[in-house]
C-alpha positions in Angstrom: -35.4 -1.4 -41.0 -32.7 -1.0 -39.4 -32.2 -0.9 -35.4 -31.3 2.3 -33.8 -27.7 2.1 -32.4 -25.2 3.8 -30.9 -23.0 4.0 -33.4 -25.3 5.6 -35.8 -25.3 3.2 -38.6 -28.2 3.1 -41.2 -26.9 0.2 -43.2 -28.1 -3.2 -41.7 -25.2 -4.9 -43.5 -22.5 -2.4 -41.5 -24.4 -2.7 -38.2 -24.7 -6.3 -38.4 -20.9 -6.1 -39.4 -19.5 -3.6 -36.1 -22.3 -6.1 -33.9 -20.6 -9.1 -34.7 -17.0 -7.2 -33.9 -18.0 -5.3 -31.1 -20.0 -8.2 -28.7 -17.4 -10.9 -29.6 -15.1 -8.3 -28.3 -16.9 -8.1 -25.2 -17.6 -11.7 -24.4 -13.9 -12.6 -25.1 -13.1 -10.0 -22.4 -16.1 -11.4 -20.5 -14.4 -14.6 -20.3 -10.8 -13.8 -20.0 -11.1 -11.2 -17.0 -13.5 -14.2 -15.4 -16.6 -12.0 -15.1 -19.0 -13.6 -16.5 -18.2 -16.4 -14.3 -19.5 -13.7 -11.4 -22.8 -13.5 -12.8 -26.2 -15.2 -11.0 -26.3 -18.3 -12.8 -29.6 -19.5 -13.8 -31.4 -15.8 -13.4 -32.7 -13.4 -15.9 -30.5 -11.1 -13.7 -27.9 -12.9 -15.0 -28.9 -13.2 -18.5 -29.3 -9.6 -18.4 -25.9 -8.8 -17.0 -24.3 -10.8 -20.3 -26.8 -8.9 -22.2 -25.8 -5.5 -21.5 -21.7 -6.4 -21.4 -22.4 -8.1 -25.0 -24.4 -5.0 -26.0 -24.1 -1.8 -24.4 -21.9 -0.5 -27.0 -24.3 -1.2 -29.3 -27.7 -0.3 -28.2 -29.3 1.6 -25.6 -31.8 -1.7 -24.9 -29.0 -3.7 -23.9 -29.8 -5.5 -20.8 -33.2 -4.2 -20.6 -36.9 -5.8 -21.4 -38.0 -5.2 -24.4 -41.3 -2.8 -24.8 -42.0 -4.3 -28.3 -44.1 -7.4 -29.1 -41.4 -9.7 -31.7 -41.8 -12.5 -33.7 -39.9 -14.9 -35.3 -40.9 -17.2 -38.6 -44.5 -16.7 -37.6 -43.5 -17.8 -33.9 -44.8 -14.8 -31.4 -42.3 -14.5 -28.5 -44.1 -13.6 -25.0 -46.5 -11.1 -25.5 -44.4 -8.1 -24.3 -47.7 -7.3 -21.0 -46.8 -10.8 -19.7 -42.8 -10.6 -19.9 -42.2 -9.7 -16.1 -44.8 -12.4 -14.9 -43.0 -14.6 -17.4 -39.7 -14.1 -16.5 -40.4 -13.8 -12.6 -41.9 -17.9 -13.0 -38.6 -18.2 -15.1 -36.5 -17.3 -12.4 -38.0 -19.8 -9.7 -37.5 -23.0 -12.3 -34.4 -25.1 -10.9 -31.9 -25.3 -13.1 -29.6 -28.4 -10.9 -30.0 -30.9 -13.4 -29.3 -31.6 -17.0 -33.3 -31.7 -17.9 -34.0 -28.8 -15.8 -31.4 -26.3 -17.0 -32.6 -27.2 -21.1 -36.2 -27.4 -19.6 -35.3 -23.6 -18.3 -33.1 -22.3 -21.5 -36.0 -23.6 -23.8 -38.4 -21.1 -21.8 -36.4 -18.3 -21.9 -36.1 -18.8 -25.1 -39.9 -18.4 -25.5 -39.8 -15.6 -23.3 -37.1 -13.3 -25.5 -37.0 -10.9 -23.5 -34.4 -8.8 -25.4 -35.2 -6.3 -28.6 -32.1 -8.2 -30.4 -29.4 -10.5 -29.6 -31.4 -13.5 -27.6 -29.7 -16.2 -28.9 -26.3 -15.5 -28.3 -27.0 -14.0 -24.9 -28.9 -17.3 -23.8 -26.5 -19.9 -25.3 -23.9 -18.3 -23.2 -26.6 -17.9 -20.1 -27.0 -21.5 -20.8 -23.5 -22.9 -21.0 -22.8 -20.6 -17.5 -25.6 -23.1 -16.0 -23.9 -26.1 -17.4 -20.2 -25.0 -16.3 -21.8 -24.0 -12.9 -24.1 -27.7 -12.1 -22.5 -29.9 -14.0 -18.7 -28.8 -14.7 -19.6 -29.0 -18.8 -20.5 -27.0 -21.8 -21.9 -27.2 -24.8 -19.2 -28.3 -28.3 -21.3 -25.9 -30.4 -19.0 -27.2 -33.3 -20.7 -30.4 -33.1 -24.6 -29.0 -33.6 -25.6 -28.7 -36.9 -27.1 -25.0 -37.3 -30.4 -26.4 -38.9 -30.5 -29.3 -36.8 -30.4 -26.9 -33.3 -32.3 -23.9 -35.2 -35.7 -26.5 -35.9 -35.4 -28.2 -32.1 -35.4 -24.6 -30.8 -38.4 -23.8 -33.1 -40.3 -27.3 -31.4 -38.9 -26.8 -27.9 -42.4 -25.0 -26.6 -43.9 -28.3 -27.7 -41.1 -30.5 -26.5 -37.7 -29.8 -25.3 -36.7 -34.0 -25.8 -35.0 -33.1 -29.1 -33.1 -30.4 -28.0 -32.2 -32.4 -25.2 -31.0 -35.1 -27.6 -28.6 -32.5 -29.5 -27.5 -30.9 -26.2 -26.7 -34.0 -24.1 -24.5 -35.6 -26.6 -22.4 -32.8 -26.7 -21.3 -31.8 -23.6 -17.5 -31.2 -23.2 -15.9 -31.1 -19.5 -13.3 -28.8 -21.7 -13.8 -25.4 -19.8 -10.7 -23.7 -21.8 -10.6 -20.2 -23.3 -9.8 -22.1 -27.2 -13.1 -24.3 -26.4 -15.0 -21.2 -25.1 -14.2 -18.8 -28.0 -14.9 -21.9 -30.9 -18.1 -22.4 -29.1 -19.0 -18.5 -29.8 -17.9 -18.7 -33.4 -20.1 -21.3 -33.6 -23.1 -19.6 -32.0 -22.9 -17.0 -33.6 -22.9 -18.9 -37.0 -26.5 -19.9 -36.1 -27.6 -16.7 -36.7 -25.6 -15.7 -39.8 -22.7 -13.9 -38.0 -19.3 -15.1 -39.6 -16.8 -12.7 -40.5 -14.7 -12.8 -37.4 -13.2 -15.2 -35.3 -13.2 -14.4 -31.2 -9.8 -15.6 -31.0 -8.2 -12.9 -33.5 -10.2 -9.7 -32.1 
């Protein structure tokens, strides 16, 4: 099935296509007019903000909670009644130190609260709180896809190896090359890889 969109495209392979184009687009800009750096840090309001920039061409849900129970490799996100309560405990969680802002992605990440496009809202969300409290980011480059993609699938168990992956590769390189290879990279975790930020 594929999502309804904005641009009125019925082939998944073409809308996963114009998606990839059209939010690394927008997060490039994002990055280079320094708005995204103007966003709460730490918030959903935040997350949601990146969200609806990434997305709004896209999809009328963009920046909005979903209204639609999802799941993912028989993982059930947040059941969608509980998703304001969720994400109002979400957004008192401190987010000052390296354990707290991974303690706080790997919730949100449990929480979804998006129809589409979680993961590459919240790695951004995530690397905004790293920037912001600790003046680093994430190498994406240097996480192997499976590697990431099974301690995000434990991290509602425990978020020690994600936090293992995550702490050996923060970067104090804040530059626009580093930010847009980080993207690419991000966005290969979830089968996006036909464009490269830097050229669009």
């Amino acid at each position: 099935m594929v999502l309804a969109n904005k641009l009125g495209i019925t082939n998944s392979a073409e809308l996963a296509r114009e998606e990839e184009r059209l939010t690394k687009v927008r997060a490039k800009q994002l990055f280079e007019s320094g708005q995204l750096f103007a966003f709460e840090v730490g918030s959903f309001a935040g997350l949601s903000a990146i969200h609806a920039q990434l997305f709004g061409d896209i999809y009328d849900f963009a920046g909005h909670i979903r209204d639609v129970n999802i799941a993912k490799d028989d993982f059930q996100f947040a059941p969608r009644i509980f998703l304001e309560q969720s994400l109002a405990y979400i957004d008192k969680l401190p987010h000052e130190t390296f354990d707290e802002i991974v303690d706080k992605y790997a919730d949100m990440n449990i929480a979804h609260p998006f129809r589409e496009g979680n993961g590459r809202a919240m790695r951004i969300w995530l690397d905004c709180m790293f920037r912001d409290k600790l003046g680093k980011i994430v190498d994406w480059n240097a996480i192997d896809k499976d590697n990431y993609l099974n301690a995000m699938k434990r991290s509602h168990v425990s978020t020690g190896e994600l936090k293992y992956l995550l702490q050996k590769t923060l970067i104090d390189d804040l530059s626009q090359v580093t930010f847009f290879k980080g993207l690419d990279a991000s966005y290969y975790y979830e089968g996006y890889t036909l464009y490269k930020t830097e050229d669009l």
